[in-house]
Phi, psi and omega in degrees: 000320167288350180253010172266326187295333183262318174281334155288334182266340145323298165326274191320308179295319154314312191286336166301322182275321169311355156299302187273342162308291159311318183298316192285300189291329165313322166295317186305286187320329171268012162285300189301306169334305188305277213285330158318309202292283168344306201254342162281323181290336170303307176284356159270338194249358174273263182000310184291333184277290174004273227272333159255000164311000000 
């Protein structure tokens, strides 16, 4: 029975930092998005300017 209680709380305990590992890189990545997304729309309205001189 103790060694059940210890392999589940092992378990558990892998699977939570593997969570939260994943949760970190998901912000990085919609950061990183946030800002691509941010520098196309600049360089569509630098286009946009151009293009009505």
């Amino acid at each position: 029975m103790k060694k059940t209680a210890v392999f589940i709380s092992l378990a558990l305990a892998f699977a939570l930092s593997g969570c939260g590992n994943t949760w970190s890189g998901v912000k990085q990545d919609t950061k990183r998005a946030g800002q691509a997304t941010g520098e196309g729309i600049e360089k569509a309205g630098e286009k946009i300017q151009e293009i009505s001189k």
